[in-house]
C-alpha positions, 0 to 999 in steps of 0.5 A: 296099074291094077291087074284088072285094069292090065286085063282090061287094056290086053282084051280091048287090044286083042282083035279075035277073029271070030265075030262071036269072041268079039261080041264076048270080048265085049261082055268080059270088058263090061264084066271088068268095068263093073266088078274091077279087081273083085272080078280076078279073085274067086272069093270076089263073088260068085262069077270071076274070071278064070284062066285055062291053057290049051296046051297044043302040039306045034303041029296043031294035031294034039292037045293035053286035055284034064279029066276034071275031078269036079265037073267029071268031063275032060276039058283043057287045064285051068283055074282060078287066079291066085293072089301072086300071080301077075295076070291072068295070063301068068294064072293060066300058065301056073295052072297049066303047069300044075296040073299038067307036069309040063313046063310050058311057056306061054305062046303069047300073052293075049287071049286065044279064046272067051268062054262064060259056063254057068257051074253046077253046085259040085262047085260050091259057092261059084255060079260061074266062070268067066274062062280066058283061055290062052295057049302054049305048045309041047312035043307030045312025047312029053309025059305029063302027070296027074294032079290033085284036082284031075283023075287023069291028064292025056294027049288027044287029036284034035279030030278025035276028042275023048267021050266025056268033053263038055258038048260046046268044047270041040266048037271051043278048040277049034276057034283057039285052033282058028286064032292061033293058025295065022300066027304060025 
């Protein structure tokens, strides 16, 4: 089975709890029926499926945000799915690692949140993203390190995010908070 096509089957098996990441779930299975394995690769055209990890306390009172050195906002770690790894899951998780230092484990392997953004030009020749976010949990004593692709990397209250965030982002963490609560 290709990895779009493993993609593919873990979204139509997740069951989101908001009506509106139904709906988008929706799109992303067109999106993958239309474009298969060129959707997972960045150089498979403009608009491809990436991978982000909101990395989250136990508690669900923090999360370790990147001041992105590209878009110059804070947002949740990420990015593009490299050609070693298995899924998007695995792509989200080594990003979150990379550009955060942490050794975090992935909390499950099915999506905690959809998110299509349309990219401004400081992104080359990608128009859009197609953004999976999944989730993994760390003790907010742990230091994390700046990478290559952010200015900075810090742990926020979910109740009192940094200015910088992109407007639609609080809304975005508090349906991952919303998917992941139950399950705790």
């Amino acid at each position: 089975m290709t990895r779009a096509a493993a993609f593919h089957a873990d979204l139509r098996a997740w069951e989101p709890r908001s009506p509106e990441q139904a709906a988008l779930r929706d799109r992303y299975l067109d999106f993958l029926d239309t474009h298969g394995e060129d959707s997972l690769r960045r150089d498979g055209g403009p608009e491809h499926v990436t991978g982000s990890c909101f990395v989250l306390t136990p508690d669900l009172t923090h999360v370790l945000l990147c001041y992105h050195r590209k878009g110059q906002f804070w947002v949740q770690v990420g990015g593009h799915v490299e050609a070693d790894d298995a899924s998007v899951a695995d792509g989200a998780l080594r990003e979150a690692r990379e550009e955060s230092g942490l050794d975090v484990a992935a909390w499950r392997t099915r999506p905690a949140d959809l998110h299509r953004h349309e990219l401004g030009s400081a992104f080359g020749r990608c128009t859009a993203h197609w953004d999976v976010g999944y989730v993994s949990f760390a003790p907010r004593d742990m230091v994390p390190a700046v990478s290559d692709e952010s200015d900075d990397v810090a742990w926020f209250a979910v109740d009192d995010l940094p200015a910088g965030v992109p407007p639609d982002f609080p809304q975005r963490l508090a349906t991952v908070l919303d998917e992941v609560r139950p399950h705790l």
